[in-house]
C-alpha positions in Angstrom: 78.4 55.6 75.5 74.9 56.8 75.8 72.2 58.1 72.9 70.6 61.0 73.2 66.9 61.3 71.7 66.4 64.7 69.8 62.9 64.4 68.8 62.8 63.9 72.8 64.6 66.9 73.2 62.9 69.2 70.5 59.9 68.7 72.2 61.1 69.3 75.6 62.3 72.8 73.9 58.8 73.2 72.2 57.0 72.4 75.4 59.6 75.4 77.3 58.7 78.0 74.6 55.3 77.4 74.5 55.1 77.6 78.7 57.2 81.0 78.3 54.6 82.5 75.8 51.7 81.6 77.9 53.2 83.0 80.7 53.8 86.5 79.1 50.0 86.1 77.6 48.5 86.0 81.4 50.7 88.3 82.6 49.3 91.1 80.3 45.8 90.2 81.3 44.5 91.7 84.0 42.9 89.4 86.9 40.0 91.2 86.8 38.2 94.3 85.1 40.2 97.2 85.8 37.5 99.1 84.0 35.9 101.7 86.6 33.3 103.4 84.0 30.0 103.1 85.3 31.1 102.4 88.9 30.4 104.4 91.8 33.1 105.3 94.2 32.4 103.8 97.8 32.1 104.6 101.1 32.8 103.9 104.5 29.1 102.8 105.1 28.9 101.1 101.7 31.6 99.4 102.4 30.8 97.8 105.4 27.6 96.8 104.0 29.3 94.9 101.2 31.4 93.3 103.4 28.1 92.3 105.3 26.7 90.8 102.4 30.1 89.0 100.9 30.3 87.1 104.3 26.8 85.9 103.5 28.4 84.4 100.6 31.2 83.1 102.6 28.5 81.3 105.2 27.1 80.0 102.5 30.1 78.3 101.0 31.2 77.1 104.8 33.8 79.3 105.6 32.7 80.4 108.5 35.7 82.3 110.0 36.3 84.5 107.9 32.6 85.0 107.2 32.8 86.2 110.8 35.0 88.8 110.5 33.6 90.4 107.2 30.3 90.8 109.1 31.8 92.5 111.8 34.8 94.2 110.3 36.9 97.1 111.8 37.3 98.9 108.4 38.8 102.6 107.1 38.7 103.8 103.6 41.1 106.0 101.7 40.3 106.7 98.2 38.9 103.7 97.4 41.4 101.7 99.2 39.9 99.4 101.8 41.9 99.4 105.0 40.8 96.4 107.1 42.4 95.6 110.9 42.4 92.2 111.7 44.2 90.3 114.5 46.8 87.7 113.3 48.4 86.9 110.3 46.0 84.1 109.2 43.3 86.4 108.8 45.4 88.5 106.8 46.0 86.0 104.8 42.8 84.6 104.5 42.0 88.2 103.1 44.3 88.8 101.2 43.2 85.2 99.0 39.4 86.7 98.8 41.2 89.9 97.6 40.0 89.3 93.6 37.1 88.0 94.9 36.2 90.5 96.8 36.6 93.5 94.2 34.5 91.4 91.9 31.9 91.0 93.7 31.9 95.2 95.0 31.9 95.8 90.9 29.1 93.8 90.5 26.9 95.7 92.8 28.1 98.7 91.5 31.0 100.4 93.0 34.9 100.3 92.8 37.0 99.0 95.7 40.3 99.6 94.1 42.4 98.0 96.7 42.3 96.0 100.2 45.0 96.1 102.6 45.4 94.5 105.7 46.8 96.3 109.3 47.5 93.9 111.9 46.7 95.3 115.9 45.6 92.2 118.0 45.2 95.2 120.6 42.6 97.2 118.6 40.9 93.8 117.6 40.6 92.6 121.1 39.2 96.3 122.2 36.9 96.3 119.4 35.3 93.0 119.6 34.5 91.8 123.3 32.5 89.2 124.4 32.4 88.7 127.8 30.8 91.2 130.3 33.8 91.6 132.2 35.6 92.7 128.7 32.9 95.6 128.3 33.3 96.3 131.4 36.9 96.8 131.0 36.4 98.7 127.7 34.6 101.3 129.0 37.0 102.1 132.2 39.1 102.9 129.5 36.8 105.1 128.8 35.2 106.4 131.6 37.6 105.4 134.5 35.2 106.3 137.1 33.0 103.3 136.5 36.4 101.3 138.4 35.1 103.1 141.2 31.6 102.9 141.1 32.3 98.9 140.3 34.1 99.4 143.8 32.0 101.5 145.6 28.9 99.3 145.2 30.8 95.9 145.3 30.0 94.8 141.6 31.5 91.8 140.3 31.7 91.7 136.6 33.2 87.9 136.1 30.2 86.2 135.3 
C-alpha cells in the first residue's frame, strides 16, 4: 500500500500552471523592438559597415572568428533582409545566435535590418577570400585566362 502526498501534488500542478502561463506571456513578447518608426532603411554599403563595426564588438568580447567574418563579409541585401554567404554550417550557426544581437545593435545606430539569412557556398567563400599568392593568381585566370599563359610564357612560379 503506498500514500500519496496531495499538498505534494497540488503544488506540483501549481508549479505546471504557472510554467504554462509564463510560457504564453514570452511568447507574445517580442525578442526585440519590432518598432521601425524613426529607422532608416539600410543599404548594401551601410550594411557592411555595420557589420564592420559589430565585429569590433565581437573582438572585443574575444570571439575572434566570427569577428573575422563580419569584417570581411560577402553580403546581399533584399528589402532589408540581410543575405550573408558563409562557408560551413558553424558559421551559420554562429550567425544565426548573434541574429537578435545583431538587429539590435543596427536599430541602435539607426536603421532597420529586418532579417539575416544565411547561404552556404564553400566555393564562393574560398573565391572570395584568398590568401595565398598562388590563390590570387588562380582567381584571376578565372578571370582573365590569358595570364595561365603569360605565367607560362615567362616561367613564373606563383607557389611562394
Amino acid at each position: 500500500m503506498e500514500t500519496v502526498r496531495l499538498g505534494g501534488l497540488r503544488n506540483v500542478l501549481k508549479r505546471s500552471k504557472l510554467n504554462e502561463s509564463e510560457k504564453v506571456k514570452s511568447a507574445d513578447k517580442p525578442h526585440i523592438n519590432e518598432s521601425v518608426e524613426g529607422l532608416n532603411p539600410l543599404d548594401l554599403s551601410t550594411a557592411v559597415i555595420l557589420l564592420k563595426e559589430y565585429s569590433q564588438l565581437l573582438v572585443n568580447a574575444n570571439r575572434k572568428s566570427l569577428a573575422s567574418f563580419f569584417a570581411d563579409p560577402i553580403a546581399e541585401l533584399k528589402n532589408n533582409h540581410l543575405m550573408l554567404t558563409v562557408g560551413s554550417k558553424m558559421a551559420a550557426q554562429d550567425i544565426e545566435e548573434e541574429h537578435n544581437k545583431l538587429r539590435q545593435f543596427a536599430a541602435s545606430k539607426g536603421y532597420i535590418m529586418l532579417k539575416i539569412k544565411c547561404s552556404i557556398n564553400a566555393a564562393k567563400v574560398s573565391d572570395y577570400k584568398v590568401f595565398t599568392p598562388k590563390q590570387q593568381f588562380d582567381v584571376l585566370v578565372k578571370k582573365y585566362p590569358m595570364l595561365k599563359e603569360f605565367e607560362n610564357r615567362f616561367n613564373l612560379d606563383f607557389n611562394a
